[in-house]
N, C-alpha and C positions, 0 to 999 in steps of 0.2 A: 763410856770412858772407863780405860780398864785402872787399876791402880799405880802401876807408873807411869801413866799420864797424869794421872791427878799429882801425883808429886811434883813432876816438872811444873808443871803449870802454876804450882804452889810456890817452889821453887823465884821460877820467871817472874811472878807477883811478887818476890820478896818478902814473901809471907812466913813465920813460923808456922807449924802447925796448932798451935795456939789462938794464934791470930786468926787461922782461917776460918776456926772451928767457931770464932766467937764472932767472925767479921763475915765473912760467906756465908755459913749455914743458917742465917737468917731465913725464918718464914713463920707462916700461922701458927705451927703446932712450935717452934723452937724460937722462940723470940728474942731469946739471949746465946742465941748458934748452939753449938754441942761442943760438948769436951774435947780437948787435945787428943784424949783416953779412944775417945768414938771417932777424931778423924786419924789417926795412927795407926787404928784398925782398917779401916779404909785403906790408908796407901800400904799398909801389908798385904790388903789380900784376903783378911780374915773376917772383912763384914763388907755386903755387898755397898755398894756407892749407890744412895739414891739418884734417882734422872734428874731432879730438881739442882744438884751439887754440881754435875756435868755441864748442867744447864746456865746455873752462875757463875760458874769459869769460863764457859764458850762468852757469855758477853761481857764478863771483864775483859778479856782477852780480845774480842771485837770494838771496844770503847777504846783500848789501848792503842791496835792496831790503825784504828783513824785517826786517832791522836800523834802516832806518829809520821802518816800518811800529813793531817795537815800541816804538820812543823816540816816535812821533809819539800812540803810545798812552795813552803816560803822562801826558798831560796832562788823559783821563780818570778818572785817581786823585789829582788835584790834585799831579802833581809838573810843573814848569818843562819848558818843552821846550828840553832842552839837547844837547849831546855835547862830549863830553874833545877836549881838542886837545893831541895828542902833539908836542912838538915834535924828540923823539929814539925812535929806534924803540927804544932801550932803555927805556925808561919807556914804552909800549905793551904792556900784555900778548897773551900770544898769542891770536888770533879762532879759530884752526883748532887742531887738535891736532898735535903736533910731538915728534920726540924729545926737543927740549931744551925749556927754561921761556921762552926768550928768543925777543921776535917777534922773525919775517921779515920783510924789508921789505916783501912783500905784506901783512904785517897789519897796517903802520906804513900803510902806504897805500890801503888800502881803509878804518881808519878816519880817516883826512884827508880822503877822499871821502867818507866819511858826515858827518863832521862840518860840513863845507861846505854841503852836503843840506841841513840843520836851521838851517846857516844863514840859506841863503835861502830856507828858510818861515819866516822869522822868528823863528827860535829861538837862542841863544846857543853861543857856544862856549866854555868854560869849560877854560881854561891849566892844564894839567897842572905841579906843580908837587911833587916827588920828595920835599922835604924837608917842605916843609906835610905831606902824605900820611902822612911816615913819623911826623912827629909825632901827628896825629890818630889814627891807627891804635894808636900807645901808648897813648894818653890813652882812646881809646875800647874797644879791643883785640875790634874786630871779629873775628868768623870767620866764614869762608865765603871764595866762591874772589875772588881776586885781581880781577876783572873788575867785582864785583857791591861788593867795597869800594872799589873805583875810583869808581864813579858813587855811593856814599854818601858818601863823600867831596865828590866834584863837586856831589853836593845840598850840602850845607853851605857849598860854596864860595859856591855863587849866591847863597845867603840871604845869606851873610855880603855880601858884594857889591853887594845889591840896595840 
């Protein structure tokens, strides 16, 4: 990956360079990612990009990419082609597994980046909204996991909407 690839990519994530540095460059030796200072260097050009950095873009960007493959799906079982628009990564559920229950900004941000996706094929973005949610979910008292009552939720927003 040369360094204006990593940019877009960065970019496409909706990522600051901040964010990437502390949210991407995660691994053994960097456990708190690396400075803005070290990935800025990276997308200049002036410090080489480890394989490891390329290598965690390629599968954000493959995690994204089927994410948008299954929502574009749904439109072969007569659901809307939509996706949630988080507007606080607290109200994001988590995409990846994590110690805690509460997304990381990568998760707030890679779904901003899909939902964008589905925007421009034409598909809606449907406003996350905490307290609708918490009410529907009494009233209807779904189970199942947090994600999958999110977008039953989000179907009923769009009908209600439409």
């Amino acid at each position: 990956m040369n360094n204006v690839e990593l940019a877009a990519i960065r970019r496409l994530l909706f990522l600051t360079a901040a964010e990437a540095g502390r949210n991407v460059a995660i691994d053994e030796t960097h456990t708190n990612g690396v400075s803005e200072c070290t990935w800025n260097r990276w997308e200049k050009g002036r410090k080489p990009i480890p394989e490891r950095i390329g290598q965690q873009l390629k599968n954000l960007m493959l995690h994204r990419e089927a994410e948008i493959q299954r929502l574009m799906q749904n439109i072969k079982e007569s659901v809307p082609l939509f996706a949630l628009w988080y507007h606080s990564r607290h109200d994001c559920p988590p995409l990846f597994e994590h110690e805690s229950y509460e997304a990381l900004i990568i998760d707030w941000k890679l779904s901003q980046s899909i939902a964008s996706a589905i925007v421009a094929q034409g598909g809606r973005a449907v406003p996350f909204d905490a307290a609708k949610f918490n009410a529907w979910q009494a009233k209807i008292q779904f189970s199942g996991s947090l994600h999958l009552a999110h977008e039953r939720w989000a179907i009923d927003e769009y009908f209600q909407a439409a």
